[in-house]
Structures are given as C-alpha cells and as structure tokens.
C-alpha positions in Angstrom: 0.1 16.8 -15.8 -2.7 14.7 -14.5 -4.9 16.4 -11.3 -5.3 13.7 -8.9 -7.3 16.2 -6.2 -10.2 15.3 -7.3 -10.4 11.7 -8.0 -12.5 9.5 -5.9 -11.1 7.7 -2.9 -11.4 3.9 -3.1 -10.9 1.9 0.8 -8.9 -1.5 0.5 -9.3 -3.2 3.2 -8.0 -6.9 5.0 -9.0 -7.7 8.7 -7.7 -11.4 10.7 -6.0 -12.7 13.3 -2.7 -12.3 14.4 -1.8 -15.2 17.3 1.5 -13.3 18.2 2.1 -10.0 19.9 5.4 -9.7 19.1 4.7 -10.0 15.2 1.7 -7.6 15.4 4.4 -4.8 13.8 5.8 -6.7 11.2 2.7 -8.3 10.2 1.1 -4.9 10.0 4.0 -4.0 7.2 3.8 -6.8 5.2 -0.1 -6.2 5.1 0.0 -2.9 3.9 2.5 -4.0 1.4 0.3 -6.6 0.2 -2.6 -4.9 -0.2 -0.7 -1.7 -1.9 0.7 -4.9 -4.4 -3.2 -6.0 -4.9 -4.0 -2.2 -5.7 -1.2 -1.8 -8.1 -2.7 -5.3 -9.9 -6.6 -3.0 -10.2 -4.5 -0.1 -11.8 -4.3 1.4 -8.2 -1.6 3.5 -6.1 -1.9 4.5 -2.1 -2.7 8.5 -1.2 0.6 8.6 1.2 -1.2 11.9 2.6 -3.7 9.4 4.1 -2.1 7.2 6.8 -3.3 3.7 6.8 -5.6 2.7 9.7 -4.7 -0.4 11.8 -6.8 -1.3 14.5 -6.2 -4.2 16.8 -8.6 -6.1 19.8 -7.2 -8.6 22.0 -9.7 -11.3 21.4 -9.5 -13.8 25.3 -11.3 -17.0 23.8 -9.0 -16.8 21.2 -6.2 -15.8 22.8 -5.1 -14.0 19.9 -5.4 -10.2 18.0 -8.2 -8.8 15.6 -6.8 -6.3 13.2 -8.6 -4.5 10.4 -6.3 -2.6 8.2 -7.1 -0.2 4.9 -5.4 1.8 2.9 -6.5 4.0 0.6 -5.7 4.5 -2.8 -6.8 6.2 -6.7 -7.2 4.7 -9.6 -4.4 5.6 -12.1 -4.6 3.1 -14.2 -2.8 -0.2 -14.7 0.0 1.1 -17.0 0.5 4.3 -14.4 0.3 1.9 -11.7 3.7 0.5 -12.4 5.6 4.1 -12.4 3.7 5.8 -9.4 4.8 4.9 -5.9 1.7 6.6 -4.6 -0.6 10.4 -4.5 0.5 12.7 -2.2 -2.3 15.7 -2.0 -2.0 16.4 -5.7 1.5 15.3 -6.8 2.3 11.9 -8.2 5.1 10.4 -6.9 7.4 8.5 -9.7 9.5 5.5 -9.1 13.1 6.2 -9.6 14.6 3.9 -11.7 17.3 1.7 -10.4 20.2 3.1 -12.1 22.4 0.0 -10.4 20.0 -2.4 -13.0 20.8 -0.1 -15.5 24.2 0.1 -15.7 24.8 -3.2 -15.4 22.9 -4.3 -18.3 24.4 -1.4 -20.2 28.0 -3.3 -19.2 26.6 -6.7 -20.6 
C-alpha cells in the first residue's frame, strides 16, 4: 500500500473571464473538471481533503467576472491515474468499476 502523506503537493491552476453571473456555478464545475482531466493526462489525481479555491472579482470596464481557480493534486503516476478518483489524507480512493458495462459485455 502506497503512503501518499508525504508526497509533494503540486497547484493546477486556470484564471479568466466569466461574462455571465448566472453561469459563474456551473462554469466553476466544469473548470475543476477540466483541470482534474489535465492532471489525470500528467499522471495526476486531486487531494479531495483540500477544497479547491475559486475566487471571483467583478471587473466594471469589463463588465464581466475574474476567477482564478486551483486544485491541488499528487503525482501517482499515469497508469494509477486512471484507477484513483483522488487522495484523501492518506487513503487512495479507487474507481469502482461500472458493473452495468460489465455485464453487458459479458451478455454479448
């Protein structure tokens, strides 16, 4: 069992403009999920102990919102990467494998 305690913290980080106030929420979901995607490429995973930070500032000239947005993550590997959801604390969390795929092609 691999210790993931110790392993050094790496920031991932994406800032922009978001034009629409109403969006600013489900922008900020698919932002996270596309840089935790990006990690998973580099052999990342998010620490899900460590809340992503999202900042916003109402920009006037622009009429729009700032955001910066990181998430942090540890290396795992790229292999790893495809079978951990994330780190929390110490424990790696595993993705279950969709028995629904499974049974289907078992029926084929």
């Amino acid at each position: 069992m691999e210790n993931y305690h110790h392993k050094p913290i790496r920031k991932f980080y994406l800032d922009g403009l978001i034009h629409d106030e109403a969006s600013i929420g489900r922008l900020k979901i698919e932002y996270i999920r596309l840089i935790v995607s990006e990690m998973r490429l580099s052999g990342y995973v998010p620490r899900f102990d460590i809340e992503p930070d999202f900042t916003i500032d109402y920009n006037e000239k622009k009429n729009s919102f700032y955001f910066a947005l990181t998430v942090h993550g540890i290396y795992v590997g790229k292999r790893q990467s495809e079978w951990i959801s994330g780190i929390d604390g110490t424990k790696a969390i595993h993705i279950q494998p969709n028995k629904s795929k499974e049974s289907s092609q078992a029926q084929v």
